[in-house]
C-alpha positions in Angstrom: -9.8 -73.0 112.0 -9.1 -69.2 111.0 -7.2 -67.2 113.8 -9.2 -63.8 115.1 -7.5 -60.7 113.9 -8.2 -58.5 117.4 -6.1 -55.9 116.1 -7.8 -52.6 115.3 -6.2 -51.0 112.2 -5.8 -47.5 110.7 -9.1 -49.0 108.5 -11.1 -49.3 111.0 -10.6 -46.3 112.2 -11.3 -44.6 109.3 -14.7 -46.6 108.5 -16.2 -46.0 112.0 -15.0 -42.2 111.1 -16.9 -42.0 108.2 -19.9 -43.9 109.4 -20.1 -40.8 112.0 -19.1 -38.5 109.9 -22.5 -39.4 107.6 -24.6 -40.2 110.6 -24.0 -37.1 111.3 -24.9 -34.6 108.1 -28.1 -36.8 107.4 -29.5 -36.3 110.8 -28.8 -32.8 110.1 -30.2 -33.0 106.8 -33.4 -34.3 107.7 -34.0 -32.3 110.8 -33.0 -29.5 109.7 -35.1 -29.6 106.5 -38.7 -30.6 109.2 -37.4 -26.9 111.5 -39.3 -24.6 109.8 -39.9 -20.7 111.5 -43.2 -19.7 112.6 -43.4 -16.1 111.3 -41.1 -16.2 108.3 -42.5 -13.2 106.8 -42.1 -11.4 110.2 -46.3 -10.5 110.3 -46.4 -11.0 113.8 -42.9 -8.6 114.0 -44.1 -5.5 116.3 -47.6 -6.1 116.1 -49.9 -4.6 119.5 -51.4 -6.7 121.4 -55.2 -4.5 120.1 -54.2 -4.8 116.5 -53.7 -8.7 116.8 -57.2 -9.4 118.4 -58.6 -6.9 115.2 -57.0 -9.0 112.7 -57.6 -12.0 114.0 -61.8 -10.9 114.1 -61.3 -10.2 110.2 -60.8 -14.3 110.3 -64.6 -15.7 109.0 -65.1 -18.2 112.0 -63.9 -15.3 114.7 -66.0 -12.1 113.3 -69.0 -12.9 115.4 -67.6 -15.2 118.3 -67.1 -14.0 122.0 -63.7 -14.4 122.7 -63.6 -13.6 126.2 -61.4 -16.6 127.9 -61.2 -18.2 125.1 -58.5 -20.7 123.4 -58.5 -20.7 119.8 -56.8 -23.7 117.8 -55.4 -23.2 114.7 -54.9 -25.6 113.0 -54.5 -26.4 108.7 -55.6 -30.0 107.2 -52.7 -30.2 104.6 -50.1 -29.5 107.8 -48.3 -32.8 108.5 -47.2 -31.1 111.7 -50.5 -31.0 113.4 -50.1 -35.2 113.8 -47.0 -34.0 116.4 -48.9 -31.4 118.1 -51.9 -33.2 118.8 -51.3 -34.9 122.3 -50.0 -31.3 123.5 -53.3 -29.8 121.9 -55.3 -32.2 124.1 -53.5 -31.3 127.1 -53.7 -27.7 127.3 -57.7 -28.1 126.6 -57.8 -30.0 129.5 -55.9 -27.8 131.6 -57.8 -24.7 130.0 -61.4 -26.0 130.0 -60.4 -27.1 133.9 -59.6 -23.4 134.4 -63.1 -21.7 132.4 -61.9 -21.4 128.8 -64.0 -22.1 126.1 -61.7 -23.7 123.3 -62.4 -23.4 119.4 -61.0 -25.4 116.7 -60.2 -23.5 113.3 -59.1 -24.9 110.6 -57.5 -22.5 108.4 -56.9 -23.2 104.5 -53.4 -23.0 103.1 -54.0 -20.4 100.9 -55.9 -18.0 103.5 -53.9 -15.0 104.2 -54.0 -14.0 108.2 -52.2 -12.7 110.7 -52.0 -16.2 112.0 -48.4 -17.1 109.3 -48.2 -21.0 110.3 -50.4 -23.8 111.7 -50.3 -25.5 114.0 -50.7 -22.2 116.4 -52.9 -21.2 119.6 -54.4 -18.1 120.3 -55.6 -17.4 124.0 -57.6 -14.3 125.3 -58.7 -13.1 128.8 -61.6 -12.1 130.3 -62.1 -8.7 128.6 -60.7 -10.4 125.4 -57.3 -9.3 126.0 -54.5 -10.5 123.6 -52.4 -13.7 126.7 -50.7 -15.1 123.8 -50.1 -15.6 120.1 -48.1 -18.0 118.5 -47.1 -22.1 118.4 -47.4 -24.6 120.9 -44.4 -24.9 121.7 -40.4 -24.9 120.1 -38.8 -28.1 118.4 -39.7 -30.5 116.2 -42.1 -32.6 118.2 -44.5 -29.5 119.4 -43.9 -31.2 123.5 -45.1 -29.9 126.0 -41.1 -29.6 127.5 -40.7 -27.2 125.1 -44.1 -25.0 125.8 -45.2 -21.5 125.9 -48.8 -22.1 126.8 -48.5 -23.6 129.8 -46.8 -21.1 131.1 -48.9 -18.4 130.2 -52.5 -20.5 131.8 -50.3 -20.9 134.9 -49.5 -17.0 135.0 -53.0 -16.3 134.2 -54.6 -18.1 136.7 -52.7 -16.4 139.2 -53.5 -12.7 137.6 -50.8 -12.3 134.9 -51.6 -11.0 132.1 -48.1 -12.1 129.6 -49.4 -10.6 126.3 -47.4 -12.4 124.6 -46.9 -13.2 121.1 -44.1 -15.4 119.7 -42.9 -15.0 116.4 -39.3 -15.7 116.3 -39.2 -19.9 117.0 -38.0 -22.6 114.7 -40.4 -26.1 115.2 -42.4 -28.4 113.4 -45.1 -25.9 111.5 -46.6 -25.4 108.2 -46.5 -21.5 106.8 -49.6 -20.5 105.5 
């Protein structure tokens, strides 16, 4: 019968080292490569609150609509991050539709130059169509609600603040348009 070696050597050592060590940079690796920024041409960058509701009427399926209180989805077909963002999606329409918002669904080509730069993204007006917010669901790679903007801003809303807010400057799970 062979004898149990229960020593731990200087080679074990340096396996379980290098196991972590390459755990490591290929979590990195992949992560890192999904983290993609929302505005990476910086369109969003300065913009006012006016100018963003304008551009966003030159958009074909928004020229004509009423946008008062009104959450716009945008979201693109060949975006394999819309899959993570879809259980948020669902409840912030609940949460909205419970508060009086009408919610549209876009879905925006990846060749169609806006002032929306990635999908998915939310746009959500007031009652006099005033800019609440502009940008992603939310941070990270899973689009969560833990890491949400919009929330925040329907909360603020409901209690009569008007955020304005547009968020440019996020790294997540998005596809640039």
């Amino acid at each position: 019968m062979l004898a149990s070696n229960k020593k731990i050597t200087r080679y074990h050592y340096t396996v379980f080292v290098l196991w972590l060590g390459l755990t490591f940079f290929a979590a990195n690796y992949f992560i890192s490569g999904r983290l993609m920024p929302f505005d990476p041409n910086m369109r969003l960058s300065g913009q006012d609150s006016r100018a963003v509701i304008k551009q966003v009427r030159e958009i074909a399926a928004l020229n004509k609509v009423n946008l008062s209180k009104t959450v716009v989805h945008f979201t693109s077909n060949e975006c394999s991050c819309t899959q993570y963002s879809d259980a948020h999606k669902q409840a912030i329409d609940k949460q909205a539709k419970s508060d009086g918002f009408t919610v549209i669904n876009i879905n925006l080509p990846s060749d169609l130059l806006t002032i929306v730069p990635s999908t998915p993204a939310i746009l959500i007006t007031g009652v006099v169509e005033e800019l609440l917010y502009l940008g992603p669901y939310s941070a990270g790679l899973a689009c969560s609600e833990s890491n949400g903007y919009v929330e925040a801003v329907l909360q603020n809303y409901a209690q009569g603040y008007n955020s304005d807010l547009v968020i440019s400057d996020v790294k997540g799970c998005y596809c640039n348009i």
